[in-house]
VEXKOLLUM-875136 format. One line per 10 residues: their letters; for each residue x, y, z of C-alpha. Coordinates in Angstrom, 1 decimal, decimal comma. Each point is the difference from the previous one (the first is absolute). Example, Ala and Ser with C-alpha at 12.3 -4.5 7.8 and 13.67 -1.06 7.14 Angstrom:
<mipas>
as	12,3 -4,5 7,8 | 1,4 3,4 -0,7
</mipas>
This chain:
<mipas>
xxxxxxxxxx	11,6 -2,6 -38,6 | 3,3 -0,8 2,2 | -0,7 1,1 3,7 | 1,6 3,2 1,0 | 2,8 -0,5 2,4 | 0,9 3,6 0,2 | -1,5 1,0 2,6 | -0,2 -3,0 2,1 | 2,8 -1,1 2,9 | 0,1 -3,1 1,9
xxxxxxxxxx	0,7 -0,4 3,4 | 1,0 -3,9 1,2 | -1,6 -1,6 3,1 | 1,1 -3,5 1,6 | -3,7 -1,0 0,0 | -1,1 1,5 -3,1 | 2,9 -0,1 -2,5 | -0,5 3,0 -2,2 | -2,5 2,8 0,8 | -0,4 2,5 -2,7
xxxxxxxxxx	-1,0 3,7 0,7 | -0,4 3,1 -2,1 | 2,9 2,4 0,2 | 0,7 3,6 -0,6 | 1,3 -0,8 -3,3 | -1,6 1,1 -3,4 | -2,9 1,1 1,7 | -1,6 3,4 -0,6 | 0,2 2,5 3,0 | -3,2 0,4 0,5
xxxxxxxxxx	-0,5 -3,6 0,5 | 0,8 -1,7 3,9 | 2,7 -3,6 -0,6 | -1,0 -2,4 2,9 | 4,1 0,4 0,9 | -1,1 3,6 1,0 | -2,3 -1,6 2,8 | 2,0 -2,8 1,0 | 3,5 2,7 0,3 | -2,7 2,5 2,2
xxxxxxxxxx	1,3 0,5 3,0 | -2,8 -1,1 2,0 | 0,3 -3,8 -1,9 | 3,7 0,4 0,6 | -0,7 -0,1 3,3 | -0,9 -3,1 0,4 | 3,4 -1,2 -0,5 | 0,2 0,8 3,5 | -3,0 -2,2 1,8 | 0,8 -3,2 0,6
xxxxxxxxxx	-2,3 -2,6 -2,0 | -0,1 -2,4 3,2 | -0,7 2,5 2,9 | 2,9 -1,2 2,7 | 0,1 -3,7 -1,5 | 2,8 1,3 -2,3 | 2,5 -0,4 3,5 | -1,0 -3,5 0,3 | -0,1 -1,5 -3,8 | 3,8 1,7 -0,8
xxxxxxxxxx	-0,6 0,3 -3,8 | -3,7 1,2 0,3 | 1,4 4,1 -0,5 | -2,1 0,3 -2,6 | -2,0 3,4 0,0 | -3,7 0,8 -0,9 | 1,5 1,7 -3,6 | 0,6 -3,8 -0,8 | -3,4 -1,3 0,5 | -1,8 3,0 -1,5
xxxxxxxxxx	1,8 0,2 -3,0 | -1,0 -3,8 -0,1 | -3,4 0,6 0,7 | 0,0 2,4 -3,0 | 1,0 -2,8 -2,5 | -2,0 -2,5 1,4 | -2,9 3,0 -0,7 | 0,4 -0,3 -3,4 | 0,2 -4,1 -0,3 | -3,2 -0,1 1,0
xxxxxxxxxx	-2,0 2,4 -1,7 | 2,3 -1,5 -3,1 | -2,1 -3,2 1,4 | -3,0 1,3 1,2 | -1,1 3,2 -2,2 | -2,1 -2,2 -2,0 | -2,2 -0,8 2,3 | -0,6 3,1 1,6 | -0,6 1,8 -3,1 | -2,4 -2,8 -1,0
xxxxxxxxxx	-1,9 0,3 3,6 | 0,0 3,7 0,0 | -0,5 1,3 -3,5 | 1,1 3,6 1,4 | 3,8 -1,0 1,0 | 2,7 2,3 -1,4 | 2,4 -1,0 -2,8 | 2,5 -2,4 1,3 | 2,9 2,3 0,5 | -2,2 1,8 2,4
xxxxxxxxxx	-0,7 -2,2 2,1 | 3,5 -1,5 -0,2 | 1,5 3,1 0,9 | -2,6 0,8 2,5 | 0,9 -3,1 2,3 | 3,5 0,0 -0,9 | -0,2 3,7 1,8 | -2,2 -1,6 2,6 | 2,4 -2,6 0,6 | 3,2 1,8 0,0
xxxxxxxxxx	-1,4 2,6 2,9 | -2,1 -2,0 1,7 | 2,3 -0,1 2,6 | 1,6 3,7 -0,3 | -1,6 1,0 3,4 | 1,5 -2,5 1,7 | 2,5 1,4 3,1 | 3,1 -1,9 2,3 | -0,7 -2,9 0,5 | -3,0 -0,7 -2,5
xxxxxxxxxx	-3,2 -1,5 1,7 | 1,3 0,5 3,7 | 0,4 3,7 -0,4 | -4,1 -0,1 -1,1 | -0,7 -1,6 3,1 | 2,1 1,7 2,5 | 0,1 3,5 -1,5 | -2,7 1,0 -2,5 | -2,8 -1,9 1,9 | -0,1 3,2 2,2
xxxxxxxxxx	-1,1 2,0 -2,9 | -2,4 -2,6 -1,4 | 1,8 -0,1 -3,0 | 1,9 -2,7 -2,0 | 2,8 -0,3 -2,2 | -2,6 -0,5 -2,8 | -1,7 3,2 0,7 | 3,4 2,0 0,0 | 1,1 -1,8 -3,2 | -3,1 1,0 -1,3
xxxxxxxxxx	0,8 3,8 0,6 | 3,3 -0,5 -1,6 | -1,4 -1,1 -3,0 | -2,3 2,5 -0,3 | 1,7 3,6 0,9 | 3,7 -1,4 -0,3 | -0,4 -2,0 -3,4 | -3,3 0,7 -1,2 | 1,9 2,0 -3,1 | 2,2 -2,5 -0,7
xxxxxxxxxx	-2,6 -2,6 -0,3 | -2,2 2,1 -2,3 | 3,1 0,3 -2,4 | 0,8 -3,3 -0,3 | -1,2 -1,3 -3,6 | 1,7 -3,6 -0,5 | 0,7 -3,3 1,4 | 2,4 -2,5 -1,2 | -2,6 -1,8 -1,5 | -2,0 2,7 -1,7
xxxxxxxxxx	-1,0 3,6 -0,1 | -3,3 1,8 1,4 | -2,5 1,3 -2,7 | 0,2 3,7 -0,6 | -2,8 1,1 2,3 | 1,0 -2,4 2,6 | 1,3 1,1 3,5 | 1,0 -1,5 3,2 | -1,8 1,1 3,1 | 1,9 0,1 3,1
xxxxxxxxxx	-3,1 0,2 2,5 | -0,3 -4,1 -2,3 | 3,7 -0,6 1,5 | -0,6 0,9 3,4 | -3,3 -1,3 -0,3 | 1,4 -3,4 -1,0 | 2,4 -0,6 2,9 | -2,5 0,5 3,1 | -1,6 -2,7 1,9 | -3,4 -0,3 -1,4
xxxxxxxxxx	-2,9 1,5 2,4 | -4,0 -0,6 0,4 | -1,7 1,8 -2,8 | 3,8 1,7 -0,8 | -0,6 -1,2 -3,9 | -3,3 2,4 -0,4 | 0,8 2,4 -3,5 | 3,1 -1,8 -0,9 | -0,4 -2,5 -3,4 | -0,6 -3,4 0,1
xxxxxxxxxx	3,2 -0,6 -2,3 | 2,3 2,2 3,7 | -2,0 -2,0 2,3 | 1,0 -3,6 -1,8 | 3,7 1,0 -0,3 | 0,5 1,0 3,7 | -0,1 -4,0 0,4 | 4,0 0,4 -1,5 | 0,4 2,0 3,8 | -2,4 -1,6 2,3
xxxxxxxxxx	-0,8 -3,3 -0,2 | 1,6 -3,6 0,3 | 2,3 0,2 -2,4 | 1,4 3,5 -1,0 | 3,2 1,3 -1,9 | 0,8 1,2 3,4 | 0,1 -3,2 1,9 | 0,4 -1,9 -2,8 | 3,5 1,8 -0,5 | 0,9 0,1 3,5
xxxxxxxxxx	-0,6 -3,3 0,6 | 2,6 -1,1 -2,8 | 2,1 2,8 0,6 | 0,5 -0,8 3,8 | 0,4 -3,7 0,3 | 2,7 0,0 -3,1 | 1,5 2,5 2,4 | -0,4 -1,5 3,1 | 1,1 -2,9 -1,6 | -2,9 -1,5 1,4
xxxxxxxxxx	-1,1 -1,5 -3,6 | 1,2 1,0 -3,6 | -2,7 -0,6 -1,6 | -2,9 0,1 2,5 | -3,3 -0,5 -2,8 | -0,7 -0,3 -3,5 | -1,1 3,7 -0,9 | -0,4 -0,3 -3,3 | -2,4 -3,2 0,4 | -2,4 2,2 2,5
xxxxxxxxxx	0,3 2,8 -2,4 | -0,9 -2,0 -2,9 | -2,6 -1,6 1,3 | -1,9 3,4 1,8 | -2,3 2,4 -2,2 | -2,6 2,6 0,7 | -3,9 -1,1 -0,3 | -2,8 1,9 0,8 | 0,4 -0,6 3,4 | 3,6 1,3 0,4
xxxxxxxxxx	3,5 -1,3 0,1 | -0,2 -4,0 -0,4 | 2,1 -3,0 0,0 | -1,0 -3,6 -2,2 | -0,1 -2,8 1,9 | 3,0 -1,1 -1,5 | 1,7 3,0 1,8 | -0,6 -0,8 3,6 | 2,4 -2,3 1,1 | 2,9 2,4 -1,1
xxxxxxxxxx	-2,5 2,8 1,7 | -0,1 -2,5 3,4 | 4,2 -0,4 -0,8 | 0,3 3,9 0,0 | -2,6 0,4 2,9 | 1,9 -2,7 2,0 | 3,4 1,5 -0,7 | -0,7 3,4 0,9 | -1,3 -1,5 3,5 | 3,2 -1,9 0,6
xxxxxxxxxx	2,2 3,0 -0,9 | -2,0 1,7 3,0 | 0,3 -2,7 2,2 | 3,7 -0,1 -1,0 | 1,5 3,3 -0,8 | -2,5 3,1 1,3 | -1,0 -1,9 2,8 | 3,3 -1,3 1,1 | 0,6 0,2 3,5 | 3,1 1,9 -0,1
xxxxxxxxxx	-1,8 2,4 -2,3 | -2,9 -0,1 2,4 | 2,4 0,8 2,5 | 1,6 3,1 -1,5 | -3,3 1,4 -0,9 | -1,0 -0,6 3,8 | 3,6 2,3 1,2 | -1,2 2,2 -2,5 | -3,4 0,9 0,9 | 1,1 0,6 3,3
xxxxxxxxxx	2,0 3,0 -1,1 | -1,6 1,1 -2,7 | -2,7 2,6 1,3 | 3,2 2,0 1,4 | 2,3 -0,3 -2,7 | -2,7 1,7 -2,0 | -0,3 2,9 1,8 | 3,8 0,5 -0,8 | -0,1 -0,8 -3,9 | -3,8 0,7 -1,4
xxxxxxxxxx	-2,8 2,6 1,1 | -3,5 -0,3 -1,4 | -2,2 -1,9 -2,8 | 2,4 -0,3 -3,4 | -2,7 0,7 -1,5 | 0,5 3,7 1,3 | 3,5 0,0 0,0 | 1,0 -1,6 -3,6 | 3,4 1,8 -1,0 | 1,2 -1,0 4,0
xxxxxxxxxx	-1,3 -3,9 -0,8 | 1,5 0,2 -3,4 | 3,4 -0,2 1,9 | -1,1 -1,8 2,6 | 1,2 -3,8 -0,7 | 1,0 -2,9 1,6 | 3,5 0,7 -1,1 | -0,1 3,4 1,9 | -1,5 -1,8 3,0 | 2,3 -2,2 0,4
xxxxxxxxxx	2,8 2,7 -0,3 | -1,4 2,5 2,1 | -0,7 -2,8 3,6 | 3,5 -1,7 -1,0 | 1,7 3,5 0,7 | -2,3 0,5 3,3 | 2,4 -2,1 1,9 | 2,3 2,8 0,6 | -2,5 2,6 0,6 | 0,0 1,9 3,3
xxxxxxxxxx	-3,4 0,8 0,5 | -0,7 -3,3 2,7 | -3,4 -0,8 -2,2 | 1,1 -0,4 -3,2 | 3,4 -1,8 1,2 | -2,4 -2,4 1,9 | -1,5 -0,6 -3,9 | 3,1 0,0 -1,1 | 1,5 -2,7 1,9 | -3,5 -2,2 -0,5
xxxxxxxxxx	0,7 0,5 -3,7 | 3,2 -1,2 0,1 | -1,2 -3,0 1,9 | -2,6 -0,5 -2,6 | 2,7 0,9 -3,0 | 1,9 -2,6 1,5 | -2,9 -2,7 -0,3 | 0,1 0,1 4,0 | -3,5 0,3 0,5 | -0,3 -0,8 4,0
xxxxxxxxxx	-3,0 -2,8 -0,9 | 0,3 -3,5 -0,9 | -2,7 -2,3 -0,9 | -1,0 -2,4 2,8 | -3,1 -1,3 -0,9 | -1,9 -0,7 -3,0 | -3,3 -1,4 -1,8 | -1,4 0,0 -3,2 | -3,9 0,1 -1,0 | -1,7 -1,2 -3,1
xxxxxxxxxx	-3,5 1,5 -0,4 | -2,7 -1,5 -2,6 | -2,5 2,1 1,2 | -0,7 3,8 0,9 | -1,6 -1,4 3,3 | 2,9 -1,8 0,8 | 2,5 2,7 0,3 | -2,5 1,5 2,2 | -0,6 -2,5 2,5 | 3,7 -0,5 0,3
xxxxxxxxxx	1,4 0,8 3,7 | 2,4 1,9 -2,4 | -2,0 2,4 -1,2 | 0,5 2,0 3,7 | 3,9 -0,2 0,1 | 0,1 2,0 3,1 | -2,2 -2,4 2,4 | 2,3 -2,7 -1,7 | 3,1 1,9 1,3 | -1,7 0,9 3,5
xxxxxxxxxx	-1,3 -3,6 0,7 | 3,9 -1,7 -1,2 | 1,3 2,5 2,5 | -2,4 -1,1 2,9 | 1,3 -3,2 -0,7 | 4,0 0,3 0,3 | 1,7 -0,3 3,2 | -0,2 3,1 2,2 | 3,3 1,1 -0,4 | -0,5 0,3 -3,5
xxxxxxxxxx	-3,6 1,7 -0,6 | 2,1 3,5 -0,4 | 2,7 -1,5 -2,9 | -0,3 2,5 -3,1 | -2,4 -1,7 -2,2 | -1,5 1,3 -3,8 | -2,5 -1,8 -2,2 | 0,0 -0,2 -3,4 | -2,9 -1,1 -2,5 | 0,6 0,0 -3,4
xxxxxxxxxx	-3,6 -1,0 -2,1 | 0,2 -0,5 -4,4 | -3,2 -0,2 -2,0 | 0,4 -2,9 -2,1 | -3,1 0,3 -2,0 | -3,3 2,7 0,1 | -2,9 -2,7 2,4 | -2,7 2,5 -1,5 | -0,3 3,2 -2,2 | 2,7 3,1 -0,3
xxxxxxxxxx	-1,3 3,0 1,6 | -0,7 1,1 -3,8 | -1,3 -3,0 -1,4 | 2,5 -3,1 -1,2 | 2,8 0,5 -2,0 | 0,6 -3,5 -0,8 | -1,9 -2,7 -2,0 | 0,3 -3,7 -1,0 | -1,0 -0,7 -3,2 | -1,7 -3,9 -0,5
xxxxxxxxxx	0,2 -1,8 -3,6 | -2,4 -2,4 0,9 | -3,1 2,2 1,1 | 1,4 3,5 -2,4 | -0,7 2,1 3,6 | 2,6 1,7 2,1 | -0,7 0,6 3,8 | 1,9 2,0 2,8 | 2,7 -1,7 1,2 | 0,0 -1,1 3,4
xxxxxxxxxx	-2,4 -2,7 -0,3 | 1,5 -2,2 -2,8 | 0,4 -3,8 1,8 | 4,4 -0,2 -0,8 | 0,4 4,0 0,8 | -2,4 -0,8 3,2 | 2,8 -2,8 1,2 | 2,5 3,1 1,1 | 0,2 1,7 3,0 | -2,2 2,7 0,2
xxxxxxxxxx	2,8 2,1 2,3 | 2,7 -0,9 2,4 | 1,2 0,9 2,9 | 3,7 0,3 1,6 | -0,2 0,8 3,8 | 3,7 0,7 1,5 | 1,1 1,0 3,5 | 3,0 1,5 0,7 | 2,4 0,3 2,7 | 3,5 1,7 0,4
xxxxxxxxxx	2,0 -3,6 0,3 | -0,6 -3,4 -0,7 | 0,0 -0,8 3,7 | -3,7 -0,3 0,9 | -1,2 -1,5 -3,7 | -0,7 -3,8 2,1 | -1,9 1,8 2,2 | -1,9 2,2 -2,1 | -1,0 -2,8 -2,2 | -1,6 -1,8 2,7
xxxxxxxxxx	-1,6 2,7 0,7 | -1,5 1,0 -3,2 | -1,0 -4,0 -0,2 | -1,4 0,5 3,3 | -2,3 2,4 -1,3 | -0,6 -1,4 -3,2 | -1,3 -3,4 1,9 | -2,3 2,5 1,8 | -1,8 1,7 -2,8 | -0,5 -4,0 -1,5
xxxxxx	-1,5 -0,7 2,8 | -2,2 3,1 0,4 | -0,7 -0,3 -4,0 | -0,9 -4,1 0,9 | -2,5 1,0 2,9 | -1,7 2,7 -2,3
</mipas>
């Protein structure tokens, strides 16, 4: 039988080529088409978060939004339970039909990031951390009293179509796109608990998309790994998500790509910079634009984007209240990539071990700063001075707080083990470190790099004598 193409739409994507999606179309009414989800208005939204955070005013044709990536996520979803469903139904007996779990993480994947607010990741850090709440937990709400009926209508995927007593649980969805926690898998099914490796793990449709999706735009690399090698060559055993031996080097090539794009691109200096200018302001330009946990206020963080932020502190340079001009005329600075700090010093840090990144002098930025200043000429112990460390996980150096997500699969001995102790995976960096000071000119950066080299030759010394 020909495949129906009634119903279907396609949507084409620079890194993808075609992604299909199931329309409105032919379908009966009482049945939800994934276009109904993606055109909500809370998924619309994210046509107005920047994918890359403030990065996007240093790489000129990185505008791309976080729409992009999730609708890329979504059809990277279904390549690899097209892949992988195999396996998981033949290591868990009790996995739904295909469709269902298709259309599950396809869901998963398309709002995994629909909690997200301005400025993605920072705004977790410097706004909801107050509340103890993250975007995941918000996103999770969403899903569950914004489009928990939506979900429960939807019967088809472009691939296939659930059975009739089939259907989706949202509480799965939101469940799916949370950072795992100690004993947080308790009552869920083993085949849940194996899939949430496609959102937390090594290698995810998340990053795996983002990764792609940001150095094509960047124009950092075009190609950046061979997905569909690591995809080919991963499948789910008893033990959870797992790659063959013959995967890891293109697992290593992703891993080691995704670490330069943060050395390169999130971690930039300039980006580092802005976010710096930012976070100095951004407690008080709060007060002005947001009031409480989103999660208590949806409807107002429904409107509440990036777009309208930038909007709304643009226009508080004509204000005449003196506060909000004072924001206003920082904005504008910002706006006007005139962030007042310049980088004047700088040293990277690979780590192998845990204990490492420890012992580091590093790991107390502030006596770092404190001793550098004791060591500048007088005159110059009061210049305006901000540190910056920036630290990426290359690889797990132990288990994930639920168990690993991740296993290598050998030929030779038919066992798979956790990876982080395979002998070639072992040879990256277990972390690293980028440790920036700051200054408002380049005047003082020879004398603040003897300084910091001062006090680097110290704690050798000190580390020697031990």
């Amino acid at each position: 039988m020909p495949r129906d193409f009634s119903s279907e739409s396609l949507v084409h994507d620079p890194i993808h080529g075609y992604i299909p999606f199931i329309s409105r179309t032919g379908l009966p009414n009482e049945e939800t088409s994934e276009q109904e989800v993606i055109d909500h208005l809370w998924v619309q939204r994210m046509r107005h978060i920047h994918q890359l955070q403030t990065a996007w005013w240093v790489f000129p044709s990185a505008e791309h939004m976080r729409f992009q990536h999730v609708l890329g996520a979504m059809h990277l979803a279904s390549r690899v339970i097209s892949e992988w469903y195999d396996s998981l139904q033949e290591v868990c007996p009790s996995t739904p039909s295909k469709a269902y779990v298709e259309s599950l993480v396809r869901m998963a994947a398309l709002l995994h990031d629909v909690g997200h607010g301005p400025f993605g990741h920072f705004f977790d850090d410097h706004y909801l951390d107050q509340f103890d709440v993250t975007h995941e937990d918000i996103g999770g709400v969403i899903i569950e009293q914004e489009l928990g009926d939506l979900l429960r209508g939807i019967r088809r995927n472009p691939s296939g179509r659930l059975q009739p007593l089939e259907e989706l649980d949202p509480k799965q969805v939101s469940w799916l796109i949370r950072r795992p926690k100690e004993s947080e898998a308790d009552g869920h099914p083993e085949w849940l608990i194996k899939l949430r490796s496609l959102f937390s793990g090594i290698y995810t449709v998340d990053n795996m998309d983002f990764v792609l999706r940001d150095a094509y735009m960047t124009g950092f690399n075009t190609k950046a790994f061979d997905l569909s090698r690591l995809i080919h060559y991963s499948f789910f055993s008893k033990d959870g998500l797992t790659v063959h031996a013959r995967g890891l080097s293109s697992l290593i090539h992703f891993i080691e790509t995704r670490a330069n794009l943060f050395r390169m691109v999130y971690f930039h200096r300039t980006v580092r910079a802005l976010d710096i200018a930012i976070e100095e302001i951004f407690p008080q330009t709060m007060k002005h634009l947001f009031k409480g946990n989103p999660i208590e206020h949806l409807e107002d963080y429904l409107n509440f984007t990036e777009s309208s932020f930038l909007v709304d502190v643009k226009r508080w340079a004509k204000s005449d209240d003196p506060e909000i001009l004072g924001l206003g005329k920082t904005w504008e600075a910002i706006l006007s990539r005139k962030a007042g700090w310049k980088m004047a010093v700088e040293r990277t840090l690979n780590f192998h071990s845990a204990v490492g990144e420890r012992m580091t002098i590093f790991s107390e930025p502030d006596l770092v700063l404190r001793r550098v200043r004791e060591r500048l000429p007088k005159d110059l112990r009061d210049v305006p001075l901000k540190i910056d460390v920036a630290k990426h996980y290359h690889r797990p150096s132990g288990r994930l707080p639920a168990g690993g997500q991740n296993y290598l699969y050998d030929p030779g001995q038919k066992t798979s083990q956790e990876l982080n102790d395979d002998d070639l995976f072992r040879a990256l960096p277990i972390s690293f470190l980028i440790f920036r000071i700051y200054c408002q000119s380049h005047d003082y950066d020879p004398v603040l790099n003897k300084a910091l080299n001062s006090v680097l030759g110290d704690a050798m010394d000190a580390k020697t004598n031990m």
